[in-house]
N, CA, C and O atoms as CSV, one atom per row, in Angstrom:
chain,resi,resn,atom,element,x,y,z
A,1,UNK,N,N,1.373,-17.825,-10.852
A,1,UNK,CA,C,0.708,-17.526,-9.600
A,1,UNK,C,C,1.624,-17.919,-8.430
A,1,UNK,O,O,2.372,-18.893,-8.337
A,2,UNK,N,N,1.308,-16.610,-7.282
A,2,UNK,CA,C,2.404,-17.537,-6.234
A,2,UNK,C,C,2.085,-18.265,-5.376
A,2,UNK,O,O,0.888,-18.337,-5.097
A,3,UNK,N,N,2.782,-18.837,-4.858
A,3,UNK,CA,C,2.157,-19.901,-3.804
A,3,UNK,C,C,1.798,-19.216,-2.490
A,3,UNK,O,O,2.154,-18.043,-2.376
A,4,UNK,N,N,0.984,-19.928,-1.243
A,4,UNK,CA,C,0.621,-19.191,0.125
A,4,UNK,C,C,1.633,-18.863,0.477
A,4,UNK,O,O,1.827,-17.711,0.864
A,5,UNK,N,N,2.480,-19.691,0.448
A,5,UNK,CA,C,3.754,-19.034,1.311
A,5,UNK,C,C,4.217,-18.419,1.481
A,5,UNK,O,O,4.527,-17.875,2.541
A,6,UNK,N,N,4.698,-18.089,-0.515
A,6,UNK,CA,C,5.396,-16.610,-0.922
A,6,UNK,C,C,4.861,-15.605,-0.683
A,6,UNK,O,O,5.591,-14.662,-0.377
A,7,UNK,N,N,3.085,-15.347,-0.731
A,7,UNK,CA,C,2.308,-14.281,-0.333
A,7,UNK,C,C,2.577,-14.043,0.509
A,7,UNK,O,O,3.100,-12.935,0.625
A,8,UNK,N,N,2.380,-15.113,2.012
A,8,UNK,CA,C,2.739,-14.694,3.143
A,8,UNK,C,C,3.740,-14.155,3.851
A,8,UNK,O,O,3.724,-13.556,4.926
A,9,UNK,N,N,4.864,-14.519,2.912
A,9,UNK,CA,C,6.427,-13.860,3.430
A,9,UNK,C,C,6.568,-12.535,2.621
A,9,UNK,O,O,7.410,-11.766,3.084
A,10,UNK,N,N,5.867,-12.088,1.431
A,10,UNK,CA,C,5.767,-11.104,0.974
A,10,UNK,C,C,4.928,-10.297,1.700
A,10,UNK,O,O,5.104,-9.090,1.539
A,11,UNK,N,N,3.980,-10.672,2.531
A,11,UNK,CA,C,3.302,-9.411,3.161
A,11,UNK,C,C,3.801,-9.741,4.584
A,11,UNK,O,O,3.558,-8.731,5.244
A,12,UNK,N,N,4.381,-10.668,5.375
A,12,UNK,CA,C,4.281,-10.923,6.497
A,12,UNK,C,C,5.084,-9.482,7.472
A,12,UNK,O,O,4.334,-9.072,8.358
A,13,UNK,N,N,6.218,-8.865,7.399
A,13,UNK,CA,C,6.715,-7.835,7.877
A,13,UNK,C,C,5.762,-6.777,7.974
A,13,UNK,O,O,5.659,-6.292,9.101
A,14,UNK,N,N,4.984,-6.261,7.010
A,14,UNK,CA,C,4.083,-5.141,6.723
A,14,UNK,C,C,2.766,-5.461,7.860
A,14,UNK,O,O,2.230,-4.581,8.534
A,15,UNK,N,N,2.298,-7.332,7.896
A,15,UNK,CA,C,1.031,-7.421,8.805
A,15,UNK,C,C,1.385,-7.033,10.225
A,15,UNK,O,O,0.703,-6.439,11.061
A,16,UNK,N,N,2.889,-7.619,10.311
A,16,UNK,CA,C,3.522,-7.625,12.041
A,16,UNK,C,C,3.775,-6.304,12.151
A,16,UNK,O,O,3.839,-5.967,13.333
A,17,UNK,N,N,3.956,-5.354,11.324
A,17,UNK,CA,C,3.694,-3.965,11.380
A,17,UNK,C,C,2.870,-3.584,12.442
A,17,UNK,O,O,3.262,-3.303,13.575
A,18,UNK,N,N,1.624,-3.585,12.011
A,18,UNK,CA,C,0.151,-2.976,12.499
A,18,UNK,C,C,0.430,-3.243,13.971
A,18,UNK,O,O,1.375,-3.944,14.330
A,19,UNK,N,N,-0.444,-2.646,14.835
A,19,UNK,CA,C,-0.332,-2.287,16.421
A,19,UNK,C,C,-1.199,-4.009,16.818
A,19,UNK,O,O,-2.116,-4.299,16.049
A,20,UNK,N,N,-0.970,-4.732,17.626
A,20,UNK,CA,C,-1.601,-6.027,18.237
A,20,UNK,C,C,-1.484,-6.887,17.114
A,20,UNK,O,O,-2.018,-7.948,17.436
A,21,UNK,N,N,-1.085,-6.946,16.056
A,21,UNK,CA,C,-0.742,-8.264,15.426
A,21,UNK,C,C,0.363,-9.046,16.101
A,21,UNK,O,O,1.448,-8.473,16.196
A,22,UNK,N,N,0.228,-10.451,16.655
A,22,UNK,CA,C,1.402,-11.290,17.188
A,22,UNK,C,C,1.707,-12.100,16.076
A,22,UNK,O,O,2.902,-12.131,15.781
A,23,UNK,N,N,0.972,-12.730,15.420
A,23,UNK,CA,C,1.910,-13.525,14.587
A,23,UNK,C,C,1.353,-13.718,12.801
A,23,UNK,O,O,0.160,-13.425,12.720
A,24,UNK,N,N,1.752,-13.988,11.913
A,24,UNK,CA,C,1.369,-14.551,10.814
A,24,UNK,C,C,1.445,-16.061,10.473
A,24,UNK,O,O,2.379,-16.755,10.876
A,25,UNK,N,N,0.611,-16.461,9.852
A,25,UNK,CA,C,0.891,-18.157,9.589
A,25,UNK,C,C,0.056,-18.535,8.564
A,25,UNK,O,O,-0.818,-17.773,8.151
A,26,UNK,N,N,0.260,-19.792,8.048
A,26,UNK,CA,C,-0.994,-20.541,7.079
A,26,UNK,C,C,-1.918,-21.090,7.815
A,26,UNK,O,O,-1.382,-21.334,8.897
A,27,UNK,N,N,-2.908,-21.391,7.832
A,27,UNK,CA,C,-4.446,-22.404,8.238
A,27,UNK,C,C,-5.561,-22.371,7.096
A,27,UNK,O,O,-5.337,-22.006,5.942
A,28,UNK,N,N,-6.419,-22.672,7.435
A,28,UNK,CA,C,-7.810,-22.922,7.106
A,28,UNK,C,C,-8.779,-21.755,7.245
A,28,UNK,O,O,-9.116,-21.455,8.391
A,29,UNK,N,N,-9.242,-21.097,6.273
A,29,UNK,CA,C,-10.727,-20.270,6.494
A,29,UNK,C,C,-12.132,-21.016,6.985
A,29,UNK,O,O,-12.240,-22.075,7.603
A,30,UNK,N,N,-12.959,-20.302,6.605
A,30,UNK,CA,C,-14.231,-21.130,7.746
A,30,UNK,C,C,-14.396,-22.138,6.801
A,30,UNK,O,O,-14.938,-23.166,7.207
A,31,UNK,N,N,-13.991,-22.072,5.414
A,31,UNK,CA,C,-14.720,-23.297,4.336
A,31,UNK,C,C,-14.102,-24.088,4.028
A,31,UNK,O,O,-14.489,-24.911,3.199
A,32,UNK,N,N,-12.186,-24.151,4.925
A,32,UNK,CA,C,-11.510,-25.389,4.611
A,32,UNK,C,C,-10.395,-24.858,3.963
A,32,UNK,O,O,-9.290,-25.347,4.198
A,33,UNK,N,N,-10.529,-23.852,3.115
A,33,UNK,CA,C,-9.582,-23.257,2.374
A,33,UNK,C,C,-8.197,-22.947,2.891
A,33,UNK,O,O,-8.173,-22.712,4.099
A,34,UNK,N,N,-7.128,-22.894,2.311
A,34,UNK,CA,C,-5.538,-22.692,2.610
A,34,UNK,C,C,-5.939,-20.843,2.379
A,34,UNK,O,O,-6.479,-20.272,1.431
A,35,UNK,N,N,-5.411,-20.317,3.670
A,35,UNK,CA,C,-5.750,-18.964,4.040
A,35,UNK,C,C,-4.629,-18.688,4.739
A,35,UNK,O,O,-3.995,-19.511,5.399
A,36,UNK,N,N,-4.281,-17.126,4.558
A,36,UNK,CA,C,-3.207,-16.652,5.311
A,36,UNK,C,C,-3.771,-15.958,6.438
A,36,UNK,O,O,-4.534,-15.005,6.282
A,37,UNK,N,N,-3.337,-16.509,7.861
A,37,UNK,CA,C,-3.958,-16.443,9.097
A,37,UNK,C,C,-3.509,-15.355,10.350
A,37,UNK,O,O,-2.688,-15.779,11.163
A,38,UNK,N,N,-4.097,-13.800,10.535
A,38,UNK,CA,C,-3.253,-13.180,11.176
A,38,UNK,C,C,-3.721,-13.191,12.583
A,38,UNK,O,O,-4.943,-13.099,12.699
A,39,UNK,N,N,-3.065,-13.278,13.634
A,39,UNK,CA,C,-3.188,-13.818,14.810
A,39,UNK,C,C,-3.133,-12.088,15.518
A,39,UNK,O,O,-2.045,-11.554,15.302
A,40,UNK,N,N,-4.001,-11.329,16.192
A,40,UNK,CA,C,-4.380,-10.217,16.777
A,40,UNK,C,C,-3.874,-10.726,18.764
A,40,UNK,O,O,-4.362,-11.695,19.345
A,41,UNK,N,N,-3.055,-9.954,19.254
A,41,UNK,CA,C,-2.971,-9.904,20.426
A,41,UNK,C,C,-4.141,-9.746,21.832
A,41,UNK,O,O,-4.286,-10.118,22.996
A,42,UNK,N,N,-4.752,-8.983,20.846
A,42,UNK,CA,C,-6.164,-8.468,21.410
A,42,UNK,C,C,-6.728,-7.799,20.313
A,42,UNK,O,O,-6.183,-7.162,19.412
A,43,UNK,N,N,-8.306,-8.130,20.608
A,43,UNK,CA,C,-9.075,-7.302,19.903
A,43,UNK,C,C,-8.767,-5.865,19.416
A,43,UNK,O,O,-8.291,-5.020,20.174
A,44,UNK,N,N,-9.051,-5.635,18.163
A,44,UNK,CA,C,-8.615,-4.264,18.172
A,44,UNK,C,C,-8.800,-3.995,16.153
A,44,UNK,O,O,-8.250,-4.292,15.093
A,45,UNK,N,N,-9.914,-3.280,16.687
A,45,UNK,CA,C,-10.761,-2.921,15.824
A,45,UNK,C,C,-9.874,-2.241,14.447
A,45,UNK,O,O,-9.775,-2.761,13.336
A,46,UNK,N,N,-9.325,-1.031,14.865
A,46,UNK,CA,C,-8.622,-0.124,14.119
A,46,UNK,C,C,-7.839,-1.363,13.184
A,46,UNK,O,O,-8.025,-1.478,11.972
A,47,UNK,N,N,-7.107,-2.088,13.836
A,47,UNK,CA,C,-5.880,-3.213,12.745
A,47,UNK,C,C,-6.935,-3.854,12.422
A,47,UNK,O,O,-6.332,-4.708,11.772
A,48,UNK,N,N,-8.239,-4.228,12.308
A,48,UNK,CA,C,-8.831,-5.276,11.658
A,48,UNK,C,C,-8.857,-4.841,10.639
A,48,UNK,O,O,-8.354,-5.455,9.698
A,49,UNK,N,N,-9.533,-3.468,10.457
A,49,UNK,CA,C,-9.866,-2.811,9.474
A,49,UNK,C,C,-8.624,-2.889,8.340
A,49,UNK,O,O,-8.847,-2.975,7.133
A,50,UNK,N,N,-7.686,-2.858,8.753
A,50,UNK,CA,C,-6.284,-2.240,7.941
A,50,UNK,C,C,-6.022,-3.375,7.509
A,50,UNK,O,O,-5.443,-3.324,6.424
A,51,UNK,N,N,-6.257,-4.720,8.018
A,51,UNK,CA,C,-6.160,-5.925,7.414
A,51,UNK,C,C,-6.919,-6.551,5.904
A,51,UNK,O,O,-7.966,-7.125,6.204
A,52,UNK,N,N,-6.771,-6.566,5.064
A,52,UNK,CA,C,-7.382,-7.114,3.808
A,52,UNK,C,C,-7.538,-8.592,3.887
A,52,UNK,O,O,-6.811,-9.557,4.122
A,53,UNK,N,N,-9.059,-8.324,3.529
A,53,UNK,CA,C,-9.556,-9.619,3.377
A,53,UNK,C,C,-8.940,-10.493,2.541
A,53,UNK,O,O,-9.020,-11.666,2.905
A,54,UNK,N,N,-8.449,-10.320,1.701
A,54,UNK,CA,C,-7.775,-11.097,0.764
A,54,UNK,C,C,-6.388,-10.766,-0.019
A,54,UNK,O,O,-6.325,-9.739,-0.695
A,55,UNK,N,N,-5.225,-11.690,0.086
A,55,UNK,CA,C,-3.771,-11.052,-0.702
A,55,UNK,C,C,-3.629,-11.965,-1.591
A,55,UNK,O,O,-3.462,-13.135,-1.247
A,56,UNK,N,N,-3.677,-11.541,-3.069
A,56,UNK,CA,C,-2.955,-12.186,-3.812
A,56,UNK,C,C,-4.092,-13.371,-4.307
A,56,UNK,O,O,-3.638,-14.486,-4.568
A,57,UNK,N,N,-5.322,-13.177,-4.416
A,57,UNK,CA,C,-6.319,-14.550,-4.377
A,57,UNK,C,C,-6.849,-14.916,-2.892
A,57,UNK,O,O,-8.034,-15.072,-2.600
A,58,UNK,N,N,-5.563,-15.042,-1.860
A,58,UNK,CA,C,-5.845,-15.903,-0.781
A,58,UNK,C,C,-6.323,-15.413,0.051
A,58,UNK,O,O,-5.642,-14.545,0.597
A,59,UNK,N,N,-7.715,-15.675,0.608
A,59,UNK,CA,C,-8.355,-15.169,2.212
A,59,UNK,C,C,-7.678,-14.696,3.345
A,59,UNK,O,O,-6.514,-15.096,3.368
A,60,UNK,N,N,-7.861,-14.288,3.891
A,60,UNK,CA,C,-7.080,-13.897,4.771
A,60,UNK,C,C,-8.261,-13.572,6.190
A,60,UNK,O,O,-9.147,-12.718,6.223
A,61,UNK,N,N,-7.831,-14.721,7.413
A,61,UNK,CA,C,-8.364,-14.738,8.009
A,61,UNK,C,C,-7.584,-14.287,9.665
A,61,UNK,O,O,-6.536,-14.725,10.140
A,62,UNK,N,N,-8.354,-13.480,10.130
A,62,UNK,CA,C,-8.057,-12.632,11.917
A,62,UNK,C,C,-8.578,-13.421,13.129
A,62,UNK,O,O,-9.645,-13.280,13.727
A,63,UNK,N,N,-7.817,-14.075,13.297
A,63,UNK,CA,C,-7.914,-14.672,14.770
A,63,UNK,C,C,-7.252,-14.137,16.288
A,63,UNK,O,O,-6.043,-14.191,16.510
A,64,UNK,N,N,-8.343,-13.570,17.368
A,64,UNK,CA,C,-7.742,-13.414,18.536
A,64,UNK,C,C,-6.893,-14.753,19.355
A,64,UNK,O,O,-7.381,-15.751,19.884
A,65,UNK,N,N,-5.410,-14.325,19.221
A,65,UNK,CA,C,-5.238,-15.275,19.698
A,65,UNK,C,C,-4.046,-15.090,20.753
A,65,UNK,O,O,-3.112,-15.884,20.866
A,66,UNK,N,N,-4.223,-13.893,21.527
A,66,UNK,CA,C,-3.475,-13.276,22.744
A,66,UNK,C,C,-2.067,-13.520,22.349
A,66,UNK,O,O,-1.547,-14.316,21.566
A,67,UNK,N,N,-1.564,-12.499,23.207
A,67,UNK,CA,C,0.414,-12.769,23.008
A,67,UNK,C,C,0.694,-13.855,22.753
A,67,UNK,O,O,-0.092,-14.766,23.014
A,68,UNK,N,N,1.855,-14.075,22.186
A,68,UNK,CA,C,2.215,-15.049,21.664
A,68,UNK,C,C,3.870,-14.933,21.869
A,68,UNK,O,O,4.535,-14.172,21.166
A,69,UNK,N,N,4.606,-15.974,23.157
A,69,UNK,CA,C,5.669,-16.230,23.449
A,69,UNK,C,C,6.377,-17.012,23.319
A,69,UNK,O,O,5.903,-18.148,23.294
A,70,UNK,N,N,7.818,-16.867,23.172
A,70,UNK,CA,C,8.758,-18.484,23.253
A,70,UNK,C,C,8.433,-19.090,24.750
A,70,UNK,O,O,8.345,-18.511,25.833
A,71,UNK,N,N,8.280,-20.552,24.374
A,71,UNK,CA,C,7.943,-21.883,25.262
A,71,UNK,C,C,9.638,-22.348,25.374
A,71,UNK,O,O,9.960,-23.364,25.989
């Protein structure tokens, strides 16, 4: 089995694909769980959809969490 990570770097190019995805990362689902976390620029219905709930076993959770820039 692979680990979050590898999932996540295995799908991460393909999520940053989709139109308003800013970023990919690991966190927490609502129940605590190690979930691969895609961060939406803005709302936007169409990429939610295209997003899978789950890769590889792991949840996969959509958070609005506006552009996302170097500090």
């Amino acid at each position: 089995m692979k680990t979050i990570g590898e999932v996540k770097q295995a799908n991460e190019a393909e999520l940053l694909a989709l139109p308003d995805v800013a970023s990919v990362g690991i966190g927490l689902d609502e129940k605590g769980s190690p979930a691969i976390v895609v961060g939406l620029a803005r709302e936007n219905v169409r990429t939610q959809a295209l997003i899978p709930q789950e890769l590889e076993t792991y949840p996969v959770t959509v958070k609005i969490t506006g552009q996302l820039g170097a500090q």
